[in-house]
N, CA, C and O of each residue as an XYZ file, in Angstrom:
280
protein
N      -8.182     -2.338    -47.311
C      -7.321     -2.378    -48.476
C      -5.870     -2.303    -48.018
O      -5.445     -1.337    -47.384
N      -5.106     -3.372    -48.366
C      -3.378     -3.097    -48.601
C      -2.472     -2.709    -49.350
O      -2.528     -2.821    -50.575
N      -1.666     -2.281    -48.819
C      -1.025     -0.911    -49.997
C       0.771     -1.834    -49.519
O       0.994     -2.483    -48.498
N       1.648     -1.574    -50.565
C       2.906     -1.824    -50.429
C       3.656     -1.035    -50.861
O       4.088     -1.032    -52.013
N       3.991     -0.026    -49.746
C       4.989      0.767    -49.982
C       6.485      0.785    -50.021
O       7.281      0.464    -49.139
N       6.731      1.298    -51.428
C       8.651      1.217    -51.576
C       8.688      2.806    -51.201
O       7.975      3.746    -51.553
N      10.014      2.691    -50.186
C      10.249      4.233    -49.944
C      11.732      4.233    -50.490
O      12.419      3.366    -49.950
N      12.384      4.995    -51.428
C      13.506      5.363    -51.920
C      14.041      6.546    -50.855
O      13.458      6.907    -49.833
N      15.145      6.981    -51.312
C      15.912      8.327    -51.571
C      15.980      9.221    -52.608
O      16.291      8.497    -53.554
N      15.899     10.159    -52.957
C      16.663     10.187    -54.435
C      17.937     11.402    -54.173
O      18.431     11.655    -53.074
N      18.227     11.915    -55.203
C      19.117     12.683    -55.389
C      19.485     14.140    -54.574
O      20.527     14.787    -54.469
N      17.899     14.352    -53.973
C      18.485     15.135    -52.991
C      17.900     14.769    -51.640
O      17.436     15.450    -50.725
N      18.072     13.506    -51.813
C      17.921     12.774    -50.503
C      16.380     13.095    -50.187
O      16.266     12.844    -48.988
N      15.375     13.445    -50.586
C      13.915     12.914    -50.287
C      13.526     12.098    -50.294
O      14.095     11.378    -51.114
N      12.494     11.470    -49.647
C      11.866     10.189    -50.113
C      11.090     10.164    -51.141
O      10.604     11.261    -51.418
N      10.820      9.350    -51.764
C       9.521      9.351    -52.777
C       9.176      7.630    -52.603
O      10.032      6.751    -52.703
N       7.589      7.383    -52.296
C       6.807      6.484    -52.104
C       6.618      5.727    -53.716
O       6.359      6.289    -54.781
N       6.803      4.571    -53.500
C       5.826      3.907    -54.993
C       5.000      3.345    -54.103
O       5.484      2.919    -53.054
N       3.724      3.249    -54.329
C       2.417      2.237    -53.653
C       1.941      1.084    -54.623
O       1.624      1.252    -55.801
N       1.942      0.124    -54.072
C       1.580     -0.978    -54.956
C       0.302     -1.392    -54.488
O       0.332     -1.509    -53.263
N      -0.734     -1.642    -54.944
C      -2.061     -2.090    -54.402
C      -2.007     -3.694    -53.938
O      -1.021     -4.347    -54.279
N      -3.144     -4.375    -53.104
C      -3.037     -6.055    -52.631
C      -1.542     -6.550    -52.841
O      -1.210     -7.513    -53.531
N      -0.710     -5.718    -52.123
C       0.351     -7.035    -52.283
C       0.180     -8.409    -52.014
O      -0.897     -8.725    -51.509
N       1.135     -9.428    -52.276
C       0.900    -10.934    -52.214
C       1.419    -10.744    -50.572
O       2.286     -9.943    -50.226
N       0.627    -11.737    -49.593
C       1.084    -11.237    -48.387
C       1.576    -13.722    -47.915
O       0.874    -14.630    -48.359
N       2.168    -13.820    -47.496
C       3.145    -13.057    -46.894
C       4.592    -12.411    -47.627
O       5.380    -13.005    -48.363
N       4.631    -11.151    -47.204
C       5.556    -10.573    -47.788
C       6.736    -11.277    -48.091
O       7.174    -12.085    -47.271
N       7.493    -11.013    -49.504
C       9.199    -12.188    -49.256
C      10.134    -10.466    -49.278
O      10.387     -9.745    -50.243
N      10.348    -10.338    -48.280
C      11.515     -9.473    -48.308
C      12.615     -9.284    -49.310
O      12.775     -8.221    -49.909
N      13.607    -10.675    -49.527
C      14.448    -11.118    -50.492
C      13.601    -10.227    -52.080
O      13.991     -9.244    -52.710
N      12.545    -10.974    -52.247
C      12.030    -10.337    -53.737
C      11.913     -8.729    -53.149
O      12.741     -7.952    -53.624
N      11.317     -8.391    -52.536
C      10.917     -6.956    -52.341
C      12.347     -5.870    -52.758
O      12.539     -4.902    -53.494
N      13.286     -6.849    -51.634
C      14.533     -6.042    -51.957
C      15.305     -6.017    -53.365
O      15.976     -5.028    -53.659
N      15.228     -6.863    -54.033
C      15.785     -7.321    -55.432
C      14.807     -6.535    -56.366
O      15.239     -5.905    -57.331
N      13.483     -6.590    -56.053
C      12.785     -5.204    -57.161
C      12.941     -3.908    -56.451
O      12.660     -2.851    -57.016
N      13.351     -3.953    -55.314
C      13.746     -2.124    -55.246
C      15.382     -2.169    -55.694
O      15.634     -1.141    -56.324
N      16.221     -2.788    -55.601
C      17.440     -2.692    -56.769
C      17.570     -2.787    -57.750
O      18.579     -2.288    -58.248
N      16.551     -3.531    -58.632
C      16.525     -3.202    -60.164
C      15.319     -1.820    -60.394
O      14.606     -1.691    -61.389
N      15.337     -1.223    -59.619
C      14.018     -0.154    -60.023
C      15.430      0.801    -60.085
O      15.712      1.580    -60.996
N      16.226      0.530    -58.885
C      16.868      2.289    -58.942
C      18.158      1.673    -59.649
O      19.135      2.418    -59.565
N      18.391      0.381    -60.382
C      19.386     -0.254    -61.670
C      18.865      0.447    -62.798
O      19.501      1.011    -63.688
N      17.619      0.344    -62.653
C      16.965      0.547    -64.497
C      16.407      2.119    -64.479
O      15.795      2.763    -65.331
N      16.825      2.420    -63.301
C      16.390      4.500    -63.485
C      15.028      3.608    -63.707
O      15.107      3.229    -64.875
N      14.248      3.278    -63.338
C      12.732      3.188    -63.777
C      11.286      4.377    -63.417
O      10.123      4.499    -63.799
N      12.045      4.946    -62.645
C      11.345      6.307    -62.238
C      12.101      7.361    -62.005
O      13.312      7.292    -61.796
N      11.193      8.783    -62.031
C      11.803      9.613    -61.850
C      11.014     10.809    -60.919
O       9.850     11.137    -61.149
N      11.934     11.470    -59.709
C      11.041     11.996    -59.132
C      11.615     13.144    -59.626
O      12.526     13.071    -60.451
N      10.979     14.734    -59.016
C      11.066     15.958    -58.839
C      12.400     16.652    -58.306
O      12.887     17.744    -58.602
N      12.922     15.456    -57.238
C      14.186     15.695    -57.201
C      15.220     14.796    -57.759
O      16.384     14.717    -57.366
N      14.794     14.280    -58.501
C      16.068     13.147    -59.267
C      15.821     11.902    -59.501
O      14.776     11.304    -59.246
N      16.896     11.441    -60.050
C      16.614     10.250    -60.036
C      16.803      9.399    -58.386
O      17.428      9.946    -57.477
N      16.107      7.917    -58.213
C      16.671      7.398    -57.021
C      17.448      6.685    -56.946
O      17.667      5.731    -57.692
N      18.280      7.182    -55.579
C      19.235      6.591    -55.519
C      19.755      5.282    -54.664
O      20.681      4.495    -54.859
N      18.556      5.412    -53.424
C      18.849      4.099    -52.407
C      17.662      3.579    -52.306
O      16.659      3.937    -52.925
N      17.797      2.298    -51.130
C      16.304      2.248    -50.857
C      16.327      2.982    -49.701
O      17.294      3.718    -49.508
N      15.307      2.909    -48.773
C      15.039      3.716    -47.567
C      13.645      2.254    -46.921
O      13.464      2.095    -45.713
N      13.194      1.758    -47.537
C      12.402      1.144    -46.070
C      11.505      0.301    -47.312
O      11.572      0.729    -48.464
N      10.833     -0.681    -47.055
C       9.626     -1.229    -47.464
C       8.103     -1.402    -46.446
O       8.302     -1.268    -45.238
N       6.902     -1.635    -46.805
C       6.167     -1.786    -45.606
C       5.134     -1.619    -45.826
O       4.760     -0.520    -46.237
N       3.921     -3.090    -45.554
C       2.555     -2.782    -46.131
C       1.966     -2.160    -45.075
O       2.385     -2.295    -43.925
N       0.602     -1.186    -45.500
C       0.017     -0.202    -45.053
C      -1.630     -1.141    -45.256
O      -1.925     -1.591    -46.363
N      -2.545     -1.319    -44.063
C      -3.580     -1.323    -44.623
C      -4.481     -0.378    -43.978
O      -4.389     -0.060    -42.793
N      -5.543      0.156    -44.966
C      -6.469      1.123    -44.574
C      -7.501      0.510    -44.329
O      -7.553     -0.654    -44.728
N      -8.809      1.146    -43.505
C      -9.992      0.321    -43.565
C     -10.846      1.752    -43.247
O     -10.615      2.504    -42.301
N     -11.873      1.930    -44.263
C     -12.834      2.953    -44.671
C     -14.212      2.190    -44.120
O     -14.652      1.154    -44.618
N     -14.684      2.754    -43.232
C     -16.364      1.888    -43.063
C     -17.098      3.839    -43.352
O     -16.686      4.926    -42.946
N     -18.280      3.447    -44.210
C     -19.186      4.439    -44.351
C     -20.292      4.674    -43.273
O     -21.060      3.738    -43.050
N     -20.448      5.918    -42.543
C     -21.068      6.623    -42.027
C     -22.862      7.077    -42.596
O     -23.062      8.103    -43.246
N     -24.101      6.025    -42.167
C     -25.208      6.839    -43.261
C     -25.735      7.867    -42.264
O     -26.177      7.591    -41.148
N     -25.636      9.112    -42.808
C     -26.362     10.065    -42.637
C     -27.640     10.512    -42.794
O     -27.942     11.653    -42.446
């Protein structure tokens, strides 16, 4: 499974993760970056420490789970 992580800043400079599930791969940077500037344009979230304020990084993550039978 692939995960697309936006990593912000916020207000007291923490990060806070949004995870997006199957991103469209190949990634377009250009869009990636233009929806993490209208996210922290439109206050569209809010963390524990504030609102966010920058970006800090983008970057898909994939996991891979195989089951163990016991």
């Amino acid at each position: 499974m692939k995960t697309l992580e936006l990593k912000f800043l916020n207000e007291e400079e923490k990060i806070v993760t949004l995870s997006l599930d199957n991103p469209v791969e190949p990634a377009d940077s250009a869009a990636i970056e233009q929806a993490m500037d209208e996210i922290i344009a439109q206050n569209a979230f809010f963390s524990s420490g504030g609102d966010l304020v920058s970006k800090k990084s983008a970057r898909i993550v994939e996991r891979n789970v195989f089951d163990i039978e016991v």
